[in-house]
C-alpha positions in Angstrom: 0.0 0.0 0.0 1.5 3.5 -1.0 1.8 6.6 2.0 0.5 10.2 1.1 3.9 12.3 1.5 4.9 15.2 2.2 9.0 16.3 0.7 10.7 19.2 2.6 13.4 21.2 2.0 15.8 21.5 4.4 17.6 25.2 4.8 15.4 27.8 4.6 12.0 25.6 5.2 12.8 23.8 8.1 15.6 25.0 9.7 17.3 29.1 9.4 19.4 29.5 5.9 22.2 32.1 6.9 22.8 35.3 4.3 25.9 34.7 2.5 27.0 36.2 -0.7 24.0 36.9 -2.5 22.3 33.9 -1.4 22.3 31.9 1.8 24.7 29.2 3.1 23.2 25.9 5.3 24.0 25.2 9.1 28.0 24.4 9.2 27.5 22.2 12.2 24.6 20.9 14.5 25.5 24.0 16.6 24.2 26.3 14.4 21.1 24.0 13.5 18.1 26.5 14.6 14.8 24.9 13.6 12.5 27.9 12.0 9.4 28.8 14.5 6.1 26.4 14.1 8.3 23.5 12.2 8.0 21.0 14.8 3.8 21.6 14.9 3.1 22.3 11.4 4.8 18.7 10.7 3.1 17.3 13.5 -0.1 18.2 12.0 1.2 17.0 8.7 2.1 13.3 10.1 -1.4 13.2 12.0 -3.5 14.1 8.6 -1.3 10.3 7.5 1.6 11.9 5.6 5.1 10.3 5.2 7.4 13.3 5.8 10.4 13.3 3.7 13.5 15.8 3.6 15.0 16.1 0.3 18.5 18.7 0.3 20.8 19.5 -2.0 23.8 20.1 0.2 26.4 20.9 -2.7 28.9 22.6 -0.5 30.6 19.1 0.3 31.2 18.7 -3.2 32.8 22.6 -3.2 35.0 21.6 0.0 32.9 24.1 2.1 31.7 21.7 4.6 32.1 17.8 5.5 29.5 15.3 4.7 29.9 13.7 8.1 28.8 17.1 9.5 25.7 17.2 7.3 24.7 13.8 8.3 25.4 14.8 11.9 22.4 17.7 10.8 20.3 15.2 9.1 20.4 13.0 12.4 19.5 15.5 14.7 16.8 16.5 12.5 15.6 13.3 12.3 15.7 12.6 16.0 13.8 15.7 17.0 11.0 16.1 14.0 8.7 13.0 12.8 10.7 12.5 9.7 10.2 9.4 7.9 13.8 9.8 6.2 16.2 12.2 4.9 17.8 12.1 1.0 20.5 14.7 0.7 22.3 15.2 -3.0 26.0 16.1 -2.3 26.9 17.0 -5.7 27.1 20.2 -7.6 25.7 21.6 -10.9 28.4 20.7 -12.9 28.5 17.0 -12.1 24.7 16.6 -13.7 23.7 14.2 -11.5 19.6 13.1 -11.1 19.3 13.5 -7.8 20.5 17.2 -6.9 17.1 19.2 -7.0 15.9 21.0 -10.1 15.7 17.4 -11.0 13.6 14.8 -9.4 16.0 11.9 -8.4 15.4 12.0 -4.8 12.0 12.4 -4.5 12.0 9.1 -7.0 14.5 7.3 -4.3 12.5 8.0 -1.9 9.4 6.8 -3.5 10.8 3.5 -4.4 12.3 2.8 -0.7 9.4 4.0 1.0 6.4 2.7 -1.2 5.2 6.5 -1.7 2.1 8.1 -4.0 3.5 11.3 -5.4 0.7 11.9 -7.5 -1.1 13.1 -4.5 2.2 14.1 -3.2 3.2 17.6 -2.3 7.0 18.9 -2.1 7.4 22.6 0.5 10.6 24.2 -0.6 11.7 27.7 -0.6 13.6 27.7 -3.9 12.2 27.3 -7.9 13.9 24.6 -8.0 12.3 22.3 -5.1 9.1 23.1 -7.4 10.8 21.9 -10.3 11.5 19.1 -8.5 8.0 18.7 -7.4 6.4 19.0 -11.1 9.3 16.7 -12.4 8.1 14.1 -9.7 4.2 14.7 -10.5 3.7 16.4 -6.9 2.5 19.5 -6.0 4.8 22.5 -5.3 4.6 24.8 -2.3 7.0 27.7 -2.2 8.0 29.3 1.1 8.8 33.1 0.2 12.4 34.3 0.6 14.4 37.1 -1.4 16.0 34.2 -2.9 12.9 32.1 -4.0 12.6 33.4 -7.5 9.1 32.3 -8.1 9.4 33.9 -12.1 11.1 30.9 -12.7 9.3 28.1 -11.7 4.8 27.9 -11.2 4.4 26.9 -7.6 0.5 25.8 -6.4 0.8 27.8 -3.9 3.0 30.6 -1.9 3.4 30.6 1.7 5.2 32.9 4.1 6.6 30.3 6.0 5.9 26.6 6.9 2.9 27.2 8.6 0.9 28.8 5.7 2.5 26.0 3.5 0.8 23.6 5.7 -2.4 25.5 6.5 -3.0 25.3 2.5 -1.9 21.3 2.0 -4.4 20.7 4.7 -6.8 22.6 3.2 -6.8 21.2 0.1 -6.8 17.7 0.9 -10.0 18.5 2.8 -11.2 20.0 -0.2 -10.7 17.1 -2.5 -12.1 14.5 0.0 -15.1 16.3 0.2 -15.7 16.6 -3.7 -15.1 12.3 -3.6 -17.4 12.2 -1.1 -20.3 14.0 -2.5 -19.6 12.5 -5.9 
């Protein structure tokens, strides 16, 4: 039987993204790991509506020698302890290696459906950049993007914008409400 589920992105959705250089740099070290405000609730109400929740990151800077891929499976750990995370799938590699996994294309989400028996037709991916919607669309789910000066929603067609993780949630709930109600009165 397939789960319902739920992709995150990592930096910037669930936990704080720091300014650097134009854009913004991941958590070095489970030090500076500082979940975003309502994560642990809004995923809690995801899990109890029966989602699978699954982070998908591209975490590229291992590949640019910027950071250790020990230290972002320490992150990934800790996140995994502390939220109701069904798994974690992280792409290490950077644009120029073309890989399938790292995230405008959809190789993780389709890992992660295969290991973890998942439906992303009714899927829905939260991400804060046009490329987790890319992802999404690639992958036949349903794209929510978190607004950030670095989103650049001109370059992708998200379902739906959010402020943060809480409005994401507030409108996947929603509309899975929505569409059970229109089976049921079918």
């Amino acid at each position: 039987m397939t789960q319902r589920v739920v992709f995150l992105d990592r930096d910037g959705v669930l936990n704080r993204a720091f300014p650097e250089g134009g854009t913004t740099r991941p958590p070095m070290s489970v030090a500076e790991l500082e979940l975003l405000p309502g994560v642990p609730e809004a995923l809690t109400r995801l899990r109890a509506a029966g989602f699978a929740l699954v982070v998908v990151t591209n975490q590229p800077d291992v590949t640019r020698g910027k950071q250790t891929r020990d230290a972002v499976e320490e992150i990934n750990a800790k996140m995994h302890a502390e939220l109701p995370l069904l798994d974690v799938f992280a792409c290490y590699h950077d644009n120029a290696d073309k890989c399938t996994c790292r995230k405008p294309k959809p190789g993780l989400l389709l890992a992660a459906e295969e290991k973890w028996n998942l439906e992303l037709t009714t899927g829905f991916l939260i991400g804060d950049r046009w490329s987790d919607i890319a992802a999404a669309h690639a992958a036949g789910c349903r794209g929510v993007l978190i607004e950030t000066p670095f989103s650049q929603p001109e370059r992708c067609s998200p379902d739906h914008q959010a402020a943060d993780i809480r409005g994401a949630v507030d409108w996947i709930l929603a509309t899975v409400a929505a569409e059970f109600a229109g089976r049921s009165a079918a």
